[in-house]
Each structure stands twice: as C-alpha cells, then as structure tokens.
C-alpha positions in Angstrom: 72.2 102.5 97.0 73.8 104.6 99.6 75.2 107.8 100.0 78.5 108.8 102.5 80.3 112.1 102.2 79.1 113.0 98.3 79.6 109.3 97.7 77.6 106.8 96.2 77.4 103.2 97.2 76.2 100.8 94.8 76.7 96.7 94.2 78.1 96.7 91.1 76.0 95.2 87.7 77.6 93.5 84.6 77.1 96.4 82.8 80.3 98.2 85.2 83.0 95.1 83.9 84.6 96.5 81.7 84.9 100.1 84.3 86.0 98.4 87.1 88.8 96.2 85.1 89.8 99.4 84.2 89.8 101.0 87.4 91.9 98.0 89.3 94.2 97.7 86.6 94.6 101.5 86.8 95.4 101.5 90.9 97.7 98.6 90.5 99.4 98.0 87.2 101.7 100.2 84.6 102.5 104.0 84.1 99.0 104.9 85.3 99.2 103.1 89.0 102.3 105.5 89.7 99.7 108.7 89.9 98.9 107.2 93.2 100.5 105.4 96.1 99.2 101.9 96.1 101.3 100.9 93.2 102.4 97.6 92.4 104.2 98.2 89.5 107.7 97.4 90.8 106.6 94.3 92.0 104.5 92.7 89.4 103.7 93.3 85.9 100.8 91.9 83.7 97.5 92.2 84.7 95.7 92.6 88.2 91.9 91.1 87.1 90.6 90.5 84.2 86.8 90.7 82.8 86.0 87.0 84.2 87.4 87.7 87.3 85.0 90.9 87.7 82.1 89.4 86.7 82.5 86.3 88.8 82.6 88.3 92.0 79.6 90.2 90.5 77.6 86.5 90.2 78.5 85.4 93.0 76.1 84.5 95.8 78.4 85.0 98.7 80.3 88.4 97.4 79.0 92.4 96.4 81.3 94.7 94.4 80.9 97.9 96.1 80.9 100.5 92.9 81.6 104.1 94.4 80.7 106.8 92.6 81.1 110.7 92.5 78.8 112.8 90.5 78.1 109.7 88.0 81.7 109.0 87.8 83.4 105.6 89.1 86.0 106.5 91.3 86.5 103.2 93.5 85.3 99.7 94.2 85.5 96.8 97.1 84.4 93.7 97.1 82.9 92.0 100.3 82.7 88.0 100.4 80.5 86.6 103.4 82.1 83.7 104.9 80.6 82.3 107.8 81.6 84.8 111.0 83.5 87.0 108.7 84.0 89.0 105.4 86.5 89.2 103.0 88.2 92.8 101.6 89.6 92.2 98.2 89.8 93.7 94.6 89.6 97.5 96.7 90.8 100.3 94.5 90.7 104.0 94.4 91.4 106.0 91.5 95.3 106.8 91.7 95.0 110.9 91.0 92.4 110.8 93.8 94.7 108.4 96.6 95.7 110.5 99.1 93.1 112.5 99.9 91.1 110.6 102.5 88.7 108.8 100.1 90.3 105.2 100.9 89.4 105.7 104.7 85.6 106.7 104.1 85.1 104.3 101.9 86.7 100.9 104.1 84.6 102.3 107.0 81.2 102.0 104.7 82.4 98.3 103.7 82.9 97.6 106.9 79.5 99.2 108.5 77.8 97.2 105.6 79.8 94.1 106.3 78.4 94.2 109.8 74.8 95.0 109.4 74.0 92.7 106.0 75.9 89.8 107.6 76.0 89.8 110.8 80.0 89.2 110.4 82.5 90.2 113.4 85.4 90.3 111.3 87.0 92.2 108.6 89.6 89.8 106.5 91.9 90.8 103.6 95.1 89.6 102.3 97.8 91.9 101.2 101.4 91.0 100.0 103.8 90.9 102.4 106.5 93.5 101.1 103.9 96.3 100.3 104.6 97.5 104.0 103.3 101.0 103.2 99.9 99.7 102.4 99.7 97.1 105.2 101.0 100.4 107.9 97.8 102.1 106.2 95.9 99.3 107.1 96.4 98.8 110.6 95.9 102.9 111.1 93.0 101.6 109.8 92.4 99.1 112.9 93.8 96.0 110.6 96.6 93.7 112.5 98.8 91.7 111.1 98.5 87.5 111.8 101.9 86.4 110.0 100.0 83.4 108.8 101.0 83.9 105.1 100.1 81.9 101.8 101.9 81.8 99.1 101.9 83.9 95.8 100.6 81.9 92.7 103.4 82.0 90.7 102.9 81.0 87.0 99.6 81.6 87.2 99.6 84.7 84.9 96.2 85.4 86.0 97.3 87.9 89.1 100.3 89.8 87.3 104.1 88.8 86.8 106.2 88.8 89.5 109.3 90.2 89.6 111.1 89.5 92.5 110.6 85.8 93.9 109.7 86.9 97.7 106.1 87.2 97.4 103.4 86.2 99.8 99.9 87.1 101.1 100.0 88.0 104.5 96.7 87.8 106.2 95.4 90.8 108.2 92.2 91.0 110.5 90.0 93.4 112.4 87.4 93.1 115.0 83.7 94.6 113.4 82.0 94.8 117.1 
C-alpha cells in the first residue's frame, strides 16, 4: 500500500468487486457518467464490466487493479497487465463528480512509476476508442501517442456495452516509461 498526494494505492481484493463495478460503470455508462467528462454514454449503452470481468483481472497472475482511495473512500481504479517489455492501462476510472480536478493525472503517473519499477516494463500501452478524441487529446498531454494501428470494436458481444453508432474502434496508444 502506497500513499501519493492524500491518496492511497492498494491492489484491489475480491472483497472491492462489487465497488469497483460500480465505480467503472459509474465513469462510463448512464445518467451518472455525465457528472464527469469521460462519458461514454452517447456512444454506447449497457454495461462497461461486469463482476466476472473484475474479479478476473483481480486473479490474474499477470494484472493488479490499482484501488485508490481517499479517507477510506474508493474514488478510482487502474488496472496494470505485465506483458513482456510492456504494461497494459485498462479498466481506469475516476469518480465522475471528482474528474476534472487533477486526480486523473496523479494517479496515471503512480501506475506508470509502479509499472516501471515492479516490472521492469519500458512501455505504457492502452487502447481507447477511436472517436473519444477528448480523452485520447488528454492522453497524449499525458505523454501517450497515437499508433493508428486500430482493432476492431466487438460488436454483439454485449459484454463491453451497446453501441450506438457503427464506427467504433480501439485505437492503440503508447508511451515511453524510461
């Protein structure tokens, strides 16, 4: 457990499932995603994760869900996946009434810092979708740059929401860790 600017860091147990659904659902999905900025709720409906999802990045070998908290509360998560020279970003979300304010920043820096010095790695990857250009301009302030090398979108798989436009893709984005 670590602690960065009043935050606590903290790999997240399967006791924090069922908080951590609720958070990422909350940051992307429905009424309560538009208190913030990184809303997807034009985009897609349905769910963003679900309880299995959580808990298999929990279980897994290879990945940590950062839990961070403020005085006891939950206010964000990241996961980090090791592979090979490089870690995956996924599954980040910050409470929406607290976007805005600088927390997003502090905490990518900390995954990144303990990306580097648990694994070694020399990259930072993460996918984002292609039309959220707001988040992705965030994300290169942020030292990200885009690749173009896209994959596609899973339609049908209801899994990672409902799309509702037919244009989506995962863009691939990178940063140097040295």
């Amino acid at each position: 457990m670590e602690t960065t600017a009043g935050l606590t860091f903290r790999d997240a147990t399967d006791a924090d499932v069922d908080t951590l659904v609720e958070l990422v659902e909350s940051a992307y999905r429905g009424d309560d995603s538009r208190a913030g900025w990184t809303t997807e709720a034009d985009i897609l409906e349905g769910q963003r994760t679900d309880p299995e999802g959580v808990l298999a990045v929990i279980k897994s070998p290879e990945s940590r869900l950062l839990t961070v908290e403020r005085d006891g509360q939950v206010v964000a998560c990241c996961q980090l996946e090791h592979r090979g020279t490089y870690a995956y970003f996924g599954m980040f979300a910050v409470s929406p009434t607290l976007q805005g304010g600088g927390l997003g920043k502090v905490i990518i820096a900390e995954a990144e810092r303990i990306a580097r010095e648990t694994w070694g790695v020399t990259e930072m990857h993460m996918t984002v979708i292609s039309v959220r250009e707001d988040l992705i301009a965030w994300y290169e302030r942020r030292g990200y740059r885009r690749t173009g090398r896209m994959t596609p979108f899973p339609y049908g798989d209801e899994r990672f929401g409902l799309p509702q436009r037919d244009d989506l893709q995962f863009e691939l984005l990178v940063k140097p860790l040295v």
